[in-house]
C-alpha positions as CSV (number, residue, x, y, z in Angstrom):
1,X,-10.9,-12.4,-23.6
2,X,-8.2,-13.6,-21.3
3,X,-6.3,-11.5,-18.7
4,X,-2.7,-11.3,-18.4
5,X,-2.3,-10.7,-14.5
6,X,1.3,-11.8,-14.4
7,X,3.8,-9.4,-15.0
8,X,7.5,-8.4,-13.5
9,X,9.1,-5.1,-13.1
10,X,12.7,-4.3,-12.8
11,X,12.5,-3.4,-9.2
12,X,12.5,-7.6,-8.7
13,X,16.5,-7.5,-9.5
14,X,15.8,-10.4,-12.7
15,X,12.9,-8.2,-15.2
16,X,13.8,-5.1,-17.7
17,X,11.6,-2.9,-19.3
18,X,9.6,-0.4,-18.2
19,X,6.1,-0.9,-17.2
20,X,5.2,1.4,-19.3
21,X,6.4,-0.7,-22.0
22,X,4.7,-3.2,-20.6
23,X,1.7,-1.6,-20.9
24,X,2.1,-0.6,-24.6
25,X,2.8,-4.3,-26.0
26,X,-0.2,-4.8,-24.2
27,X,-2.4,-2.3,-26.2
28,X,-0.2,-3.5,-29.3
29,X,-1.1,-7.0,-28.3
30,X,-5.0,-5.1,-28.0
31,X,-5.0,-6.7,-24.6
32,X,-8.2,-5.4,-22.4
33,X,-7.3,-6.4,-18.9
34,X,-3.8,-6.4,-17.6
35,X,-1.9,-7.5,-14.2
36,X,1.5,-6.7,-12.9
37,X,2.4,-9.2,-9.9
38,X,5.6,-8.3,-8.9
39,X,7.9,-10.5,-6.4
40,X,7.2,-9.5,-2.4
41,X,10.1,-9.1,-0.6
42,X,11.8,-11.7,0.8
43,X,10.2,-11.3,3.8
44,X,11.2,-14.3,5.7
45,X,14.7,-13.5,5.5
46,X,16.8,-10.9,7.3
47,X,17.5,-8.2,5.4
48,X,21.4,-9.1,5.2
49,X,20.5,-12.4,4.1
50,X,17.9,-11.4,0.8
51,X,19.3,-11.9,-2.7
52,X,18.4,-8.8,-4.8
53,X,18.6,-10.6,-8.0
54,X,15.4,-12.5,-6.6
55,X,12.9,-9.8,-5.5
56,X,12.3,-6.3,-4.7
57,X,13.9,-4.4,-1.2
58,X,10.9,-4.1,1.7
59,X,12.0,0.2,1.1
60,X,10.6,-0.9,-2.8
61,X,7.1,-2.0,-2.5
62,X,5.6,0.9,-1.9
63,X,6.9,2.5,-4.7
64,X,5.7,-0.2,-6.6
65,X,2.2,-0.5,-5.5
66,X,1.9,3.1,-5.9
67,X,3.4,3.4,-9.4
68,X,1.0,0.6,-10.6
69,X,-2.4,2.5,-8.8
70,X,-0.6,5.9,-10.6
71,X,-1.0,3.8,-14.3
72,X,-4.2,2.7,-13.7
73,X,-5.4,5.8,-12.8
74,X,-3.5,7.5,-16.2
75,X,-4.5,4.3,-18.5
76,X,-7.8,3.5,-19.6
77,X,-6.9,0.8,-22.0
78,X,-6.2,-2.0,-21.0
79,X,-7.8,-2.1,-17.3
80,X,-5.1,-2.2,-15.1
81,X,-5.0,-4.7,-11.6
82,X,-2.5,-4.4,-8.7
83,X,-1.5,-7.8,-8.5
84,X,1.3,-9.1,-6.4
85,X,3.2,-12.9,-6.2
86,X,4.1,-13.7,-2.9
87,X,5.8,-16.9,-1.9
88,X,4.6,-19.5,0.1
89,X,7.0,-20.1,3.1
90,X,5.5,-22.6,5.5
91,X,5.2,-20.9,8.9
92,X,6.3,-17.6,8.0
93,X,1.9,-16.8,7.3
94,X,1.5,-14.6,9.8
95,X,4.0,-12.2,8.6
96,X,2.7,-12.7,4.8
97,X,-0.9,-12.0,6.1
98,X,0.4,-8.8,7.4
99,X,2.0,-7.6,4.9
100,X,-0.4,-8.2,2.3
101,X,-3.6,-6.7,4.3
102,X,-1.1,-3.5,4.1
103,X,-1.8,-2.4,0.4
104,X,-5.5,-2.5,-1.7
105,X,-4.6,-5.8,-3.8
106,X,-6.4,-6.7,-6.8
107,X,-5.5,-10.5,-6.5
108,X,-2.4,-12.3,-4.6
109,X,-0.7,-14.8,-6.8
110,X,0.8,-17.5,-4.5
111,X,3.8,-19.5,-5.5
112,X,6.2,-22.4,-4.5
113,X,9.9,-21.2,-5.0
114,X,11.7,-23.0,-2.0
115,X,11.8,-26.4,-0.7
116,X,13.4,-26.4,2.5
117,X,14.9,-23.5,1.6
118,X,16.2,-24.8,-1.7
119,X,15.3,-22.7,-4.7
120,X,15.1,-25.4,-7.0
121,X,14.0,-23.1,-10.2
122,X,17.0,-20.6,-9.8
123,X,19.4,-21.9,-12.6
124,X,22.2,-21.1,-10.0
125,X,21.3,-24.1,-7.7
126,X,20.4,-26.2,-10.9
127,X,23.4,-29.1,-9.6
128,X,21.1,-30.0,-6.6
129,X,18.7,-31.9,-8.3
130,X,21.8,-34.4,-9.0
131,X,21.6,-34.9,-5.4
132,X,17.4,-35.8,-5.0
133,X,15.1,-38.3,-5.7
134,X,12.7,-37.1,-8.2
135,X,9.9,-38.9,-7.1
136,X,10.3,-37.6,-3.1
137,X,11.1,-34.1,-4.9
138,X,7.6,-34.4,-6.4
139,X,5.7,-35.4,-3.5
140,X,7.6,-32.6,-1.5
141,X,6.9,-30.0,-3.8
142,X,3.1,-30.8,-4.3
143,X,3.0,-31.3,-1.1
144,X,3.8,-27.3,0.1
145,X,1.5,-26.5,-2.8
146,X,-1.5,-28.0,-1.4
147,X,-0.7,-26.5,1.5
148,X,-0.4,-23.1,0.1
149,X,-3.8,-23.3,-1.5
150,X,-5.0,-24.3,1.8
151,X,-3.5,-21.5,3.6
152,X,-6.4,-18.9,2.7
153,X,-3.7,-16.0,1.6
154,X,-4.0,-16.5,-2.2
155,X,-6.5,-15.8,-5.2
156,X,-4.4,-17.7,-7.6
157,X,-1.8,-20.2,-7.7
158,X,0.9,-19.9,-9.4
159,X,2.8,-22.2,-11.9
160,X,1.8,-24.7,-10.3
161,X,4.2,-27.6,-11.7
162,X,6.7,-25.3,-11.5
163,X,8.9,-28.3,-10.8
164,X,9.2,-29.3,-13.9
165,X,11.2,-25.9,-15.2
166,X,14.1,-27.7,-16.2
167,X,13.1,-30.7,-17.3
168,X,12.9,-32.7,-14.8
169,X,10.1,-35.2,-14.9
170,X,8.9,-38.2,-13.6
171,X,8.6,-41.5,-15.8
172,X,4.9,-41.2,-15.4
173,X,2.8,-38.2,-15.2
174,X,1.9,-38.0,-11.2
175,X,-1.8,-38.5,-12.2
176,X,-2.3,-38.7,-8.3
177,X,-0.5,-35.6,-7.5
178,X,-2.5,-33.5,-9.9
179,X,-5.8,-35.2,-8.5
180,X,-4.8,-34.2,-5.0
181,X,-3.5,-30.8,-5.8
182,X,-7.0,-30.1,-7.5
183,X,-8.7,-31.5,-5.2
184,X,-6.9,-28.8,-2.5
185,X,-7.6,-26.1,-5.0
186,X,-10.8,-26.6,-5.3
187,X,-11.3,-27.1,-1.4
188,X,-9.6,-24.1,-0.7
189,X,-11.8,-21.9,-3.3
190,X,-8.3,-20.4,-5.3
191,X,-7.7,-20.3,-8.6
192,X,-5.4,-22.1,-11.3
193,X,-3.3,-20.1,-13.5
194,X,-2.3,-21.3,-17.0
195,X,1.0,-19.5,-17.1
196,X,2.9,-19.4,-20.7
197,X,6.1,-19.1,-19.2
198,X,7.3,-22.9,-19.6
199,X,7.0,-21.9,-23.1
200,X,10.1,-20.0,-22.7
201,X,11.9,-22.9,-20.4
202,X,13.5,-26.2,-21.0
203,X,10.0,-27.9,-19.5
204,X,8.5,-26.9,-23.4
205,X,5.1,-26.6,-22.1
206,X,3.0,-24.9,-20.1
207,X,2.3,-24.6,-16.4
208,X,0.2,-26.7,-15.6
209,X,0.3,-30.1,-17.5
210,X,-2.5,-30.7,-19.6
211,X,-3.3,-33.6,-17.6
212,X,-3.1,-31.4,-14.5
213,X,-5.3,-29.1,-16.2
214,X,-8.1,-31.3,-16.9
215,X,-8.2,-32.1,-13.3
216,X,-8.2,-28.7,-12.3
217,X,-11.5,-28.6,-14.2
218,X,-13.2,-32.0,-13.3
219,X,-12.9,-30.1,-9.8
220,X,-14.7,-26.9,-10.5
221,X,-11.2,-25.0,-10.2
222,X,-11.6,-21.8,-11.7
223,X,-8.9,-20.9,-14.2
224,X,-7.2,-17.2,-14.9
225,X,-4.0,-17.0,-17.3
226,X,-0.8,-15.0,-17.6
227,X,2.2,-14.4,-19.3
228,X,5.0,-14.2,-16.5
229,X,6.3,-11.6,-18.6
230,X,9.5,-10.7,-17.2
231,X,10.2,-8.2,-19.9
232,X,7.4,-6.4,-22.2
233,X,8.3,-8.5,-25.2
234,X,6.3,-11.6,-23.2
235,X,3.6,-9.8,-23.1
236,X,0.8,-12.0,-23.8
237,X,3.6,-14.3,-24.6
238,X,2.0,-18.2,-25.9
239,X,-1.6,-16.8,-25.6
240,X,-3.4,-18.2,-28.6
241,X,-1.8,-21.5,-27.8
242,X,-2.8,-21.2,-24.2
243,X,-6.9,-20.3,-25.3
244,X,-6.4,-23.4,-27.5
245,X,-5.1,-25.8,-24.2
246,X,-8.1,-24.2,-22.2
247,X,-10.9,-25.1,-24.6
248,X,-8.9,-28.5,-24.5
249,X,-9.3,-29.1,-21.0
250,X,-12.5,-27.9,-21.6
251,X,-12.9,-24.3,-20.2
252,X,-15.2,-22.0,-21.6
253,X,-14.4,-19.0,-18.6
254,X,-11.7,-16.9,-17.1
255,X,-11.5,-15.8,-14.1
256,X,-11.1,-11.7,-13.8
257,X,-10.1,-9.9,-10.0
258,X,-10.8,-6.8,-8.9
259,X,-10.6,-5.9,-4.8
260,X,-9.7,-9.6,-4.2
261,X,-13.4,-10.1,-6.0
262,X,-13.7,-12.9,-8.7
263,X,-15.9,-12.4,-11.7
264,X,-15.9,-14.7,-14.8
265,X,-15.9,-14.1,-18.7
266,X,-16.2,-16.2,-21.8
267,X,-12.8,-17.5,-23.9
């Protein structure tokens, strides 16, 4: 069995669907354990200064939190968590901290979106990369994600070689970078997520690398999976591929979250 705890909902400004449609692929899909983890709001922003295309409004996340404890409470199949991704925004933690001690989380999915304030995986800002060196992009971006695995706010980490969304990769897998990232994760106690989503993208694979993967596990860093599902069609989008990469790298558990609690079951 393998949980899908990554799912958007329309209040984000770039999802559709309803969640209940979300929720029926899911039994289609015969699913048992199920996730929506909805962007925070841009909280370290001004208000006048938040894109609404990217994530919900702060007046929204109530509403969402308690729409997704209402289906859980009205859905017995599949098990439904109140999940949340929240970006990583070095030295804004104090105001993530308290927002997210705020609402009864299942799990907190922690992501890299921004580099110096650069979101390098909107397609808008795509012409920027023209202007970087890939390698010191690399190092920059693994460097924030180490950092927000060491930060103590997440369960899970997100994507995390997000970086290579459109593409862009290095003339040599950063063998080092995925070593030092694992090393961080498994430090810091959180949990990898095999996301399907670069499925779906011009990277044509799967976050993370293989070879990121397998370090992942020669660490002892617990894996969990999900979709990304930004409508209900990717629902449980990649997934037999995705059990086939974990036995791979060789996994043989999941992680599942309940309370910010971490239980295991066999793949």
């Amino acid at each position: 069995m393998m949980p899908d705890y990554h799912w958007h909902t329309a209040r984000c400004g770039h999802a559709s669907g309803s969640m209940s449609e979300y929720i029926m692929e899911a039994q289609r899909q015969g699913l048992i354990e199920v996730g929506f983890a909805d962007h925070i709001p841009m909280y370290w922003l001004p208000e006048e200064g938040r894109n609404p295309g990217l994530a919900m409004a702060d007046e929204e996340f109530p509403f969402y939190v308690q729409r997704v404890l209402s289906l859980r409470e009205t859905t017995p199949v599949p098990e439904i968590r109140l999940g949340v991704e929240a970006d990583f925004i070095p030295g804004s933690e104090g105001d993530l901290k308290s927002i997210l001690s705020t609402y009864p989380f299942d799990y907190v999915i922690g992501s890299v979106h921004y580099i110096d304030g650069w979101g390098y995986d909107n397609p808008d800002l795509m012409h920027e990369y023209e202007q970087r060196n890939l390698d010191e992009l690399y190092a920059l971006y693994f460097e924030q994600l180490c950092a927000a695995a060491k930060s103590g706010l997440f369960d899970i980490i997100a994507h995390p070689d997000l970086i290579k969304k459109f593409g862009h990769r290095l003339a040599k897998p950063p063998l080092d970078l995925y070593r030092e990232a694992a090393l961080a994760f498994a430090e810091a106690g959180v949990c990898v997520e095999l996301n399907t989503a670069g499925l779906r993208m011009a990277a044509a694979e799967m976050y993370p690398a293989r070879e990121f993967l397998v370090e992942c596990r020669k660490k002892g860093v617990p894996v969990t999976t999900g979709s990304d599902a930004h409508q209900p069609e990717q629902v449980g989008w990649g997934f037999r591929l995705a059990l086939e990469l974990l036995k791979d790298a060789g996994y043989s558990e999941v992680a599942l979250f309940r309370e910010r609690n971490r239980t295991f079951t066999r793949i």
